[in-house]
C-alpha positions in Angstrom: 13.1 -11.9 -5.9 13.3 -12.7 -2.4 11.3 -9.6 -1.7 8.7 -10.5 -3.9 8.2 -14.0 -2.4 7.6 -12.2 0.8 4.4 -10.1 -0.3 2.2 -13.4 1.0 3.2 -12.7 4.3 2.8 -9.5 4.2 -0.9 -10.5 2.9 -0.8 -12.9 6.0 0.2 -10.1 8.5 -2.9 -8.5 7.5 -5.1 -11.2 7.3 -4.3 -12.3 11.1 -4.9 -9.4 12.4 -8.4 -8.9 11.1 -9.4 -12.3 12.5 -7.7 -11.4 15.7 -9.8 -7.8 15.5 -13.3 -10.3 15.1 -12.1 -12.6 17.7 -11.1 -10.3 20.4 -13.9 -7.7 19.7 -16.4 -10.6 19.7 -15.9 -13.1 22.2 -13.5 -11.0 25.0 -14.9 -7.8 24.7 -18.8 -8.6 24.0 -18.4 -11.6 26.6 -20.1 -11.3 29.6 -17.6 -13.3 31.7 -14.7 -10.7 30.8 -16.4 -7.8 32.3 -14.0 -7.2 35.5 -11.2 -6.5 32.7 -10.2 -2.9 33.0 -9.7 -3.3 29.2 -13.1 -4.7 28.8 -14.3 -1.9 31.3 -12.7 0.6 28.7 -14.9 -0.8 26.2 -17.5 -0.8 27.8 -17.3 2.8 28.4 -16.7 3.1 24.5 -19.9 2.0 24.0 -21.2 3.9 26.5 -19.9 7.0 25.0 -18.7 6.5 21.5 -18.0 9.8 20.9 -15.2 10.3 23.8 -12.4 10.8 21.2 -9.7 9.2 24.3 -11.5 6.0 24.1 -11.8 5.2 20.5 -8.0 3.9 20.0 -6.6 0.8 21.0 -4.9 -0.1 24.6 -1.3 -0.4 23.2 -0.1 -2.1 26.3 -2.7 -5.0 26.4 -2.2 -5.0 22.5 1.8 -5.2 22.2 1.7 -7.9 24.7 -0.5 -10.3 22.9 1.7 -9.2 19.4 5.1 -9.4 21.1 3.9 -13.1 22.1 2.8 -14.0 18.8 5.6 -12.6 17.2 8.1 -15.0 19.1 6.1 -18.1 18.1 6.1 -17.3 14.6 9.8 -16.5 14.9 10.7 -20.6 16.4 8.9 -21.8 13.1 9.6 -18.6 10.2 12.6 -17.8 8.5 13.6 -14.1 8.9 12.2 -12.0 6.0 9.0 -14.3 6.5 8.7 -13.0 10.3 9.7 -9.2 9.3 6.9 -9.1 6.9 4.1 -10.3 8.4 4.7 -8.0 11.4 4.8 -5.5 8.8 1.7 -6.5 7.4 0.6 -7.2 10.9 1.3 -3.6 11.7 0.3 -1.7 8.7 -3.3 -3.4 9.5 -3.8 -2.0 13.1 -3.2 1.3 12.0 -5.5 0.7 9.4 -7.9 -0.1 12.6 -7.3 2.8 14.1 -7.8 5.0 11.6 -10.9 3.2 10.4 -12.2 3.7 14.0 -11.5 7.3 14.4 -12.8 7.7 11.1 -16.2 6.0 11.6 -17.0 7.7 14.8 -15.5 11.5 14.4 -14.9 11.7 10.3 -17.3 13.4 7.9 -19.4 11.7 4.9 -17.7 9.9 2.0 -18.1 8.6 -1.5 -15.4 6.1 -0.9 -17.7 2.9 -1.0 -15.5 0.7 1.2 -14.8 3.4 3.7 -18.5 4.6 4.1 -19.8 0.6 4.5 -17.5 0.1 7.1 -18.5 2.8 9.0 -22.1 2.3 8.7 -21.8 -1.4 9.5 -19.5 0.0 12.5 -22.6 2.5 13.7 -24.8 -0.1 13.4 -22.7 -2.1 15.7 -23.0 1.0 17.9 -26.4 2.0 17.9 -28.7 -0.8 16.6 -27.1 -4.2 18.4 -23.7 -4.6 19.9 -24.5 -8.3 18.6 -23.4 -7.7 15.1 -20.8 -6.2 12.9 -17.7 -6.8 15.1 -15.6 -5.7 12.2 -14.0 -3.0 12.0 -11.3 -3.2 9.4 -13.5 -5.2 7.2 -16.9 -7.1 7.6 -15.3 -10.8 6.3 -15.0 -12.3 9.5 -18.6 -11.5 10.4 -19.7 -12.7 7.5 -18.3 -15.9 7.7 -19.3 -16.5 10.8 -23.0 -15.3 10.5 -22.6 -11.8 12.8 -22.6 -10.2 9.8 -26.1 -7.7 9.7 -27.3 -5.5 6.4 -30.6 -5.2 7.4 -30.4 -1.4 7.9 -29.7 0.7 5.4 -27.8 4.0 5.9 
């Protein structure tokens, strides 16, 4: 029963890191103030050349940092199993990332709806305006918060 009780925060694990992804793509690496960042000069180079297959995955280092921290806050106010899960789900979800990513730039066409939306919605981000479609695991975030863009089609 216990385990079952934990599938919200696995849910949660997920969820935060999608709203991390938005908020980080977004606002540190889009922000014009954060440019002297070597991982902000990575990106930049990802944009530059999207199809440089060494630059499409995440900067583990700068990434485990940031987790690592959040993981000891959560772990002052979560009980155990709570903690363990949503780093699992936490986890699971930046995989998910990567694989989306490497997908969306190097994979081939797909009549998985979800999978080919994201990685038009990702192109567009790409090639149409860098303004838009910070999403990469899915397109909520930018929804909600209006960056969301489906005036191109395919």
């Amino acid at each position: 029963m216990q385990v079952i009780s934990s599938f919200p925060w696995l849910a949660l694990g997920s969820l935060t890191w999608t709203i991390l992804e938005y908020y980080f793509h977004r606002f540190d690496l889009h922000s014009p103030s954060s440019i002297s960042d070597g991982y902000i000069n990575s990106h930049l180079i990802h944009h530059s050349f999207p199809n440089l297959k060494n630059k499409v995955a995440l900067s583990w280092s700068t990434l485990t940092a940031k987790v690592f921290l959040i993981v000891i806050v959560l772990r002052l106010f979560m009980a155990d199993l709570s903690v363990g899960m949503w780093y699992v789900g936490f986890m699971m979800t930046i995989i998910a990332y990567d694989s989306i990513h490497y997908y969306c730039h190097f994979g081939g066409e797909t009549n998985i709806g979800w999978l080919k939306r994201l990685r038009i919605n990702h192109l567009k981000h790409h090639y149409r305006d860098q303004q838009t479609n910070f999403g990469v695991t899915t397109n909520f975030w930018d929804k909600v918060f209006g960056t969301y863009d489906n005036k191109f089609k395919n």
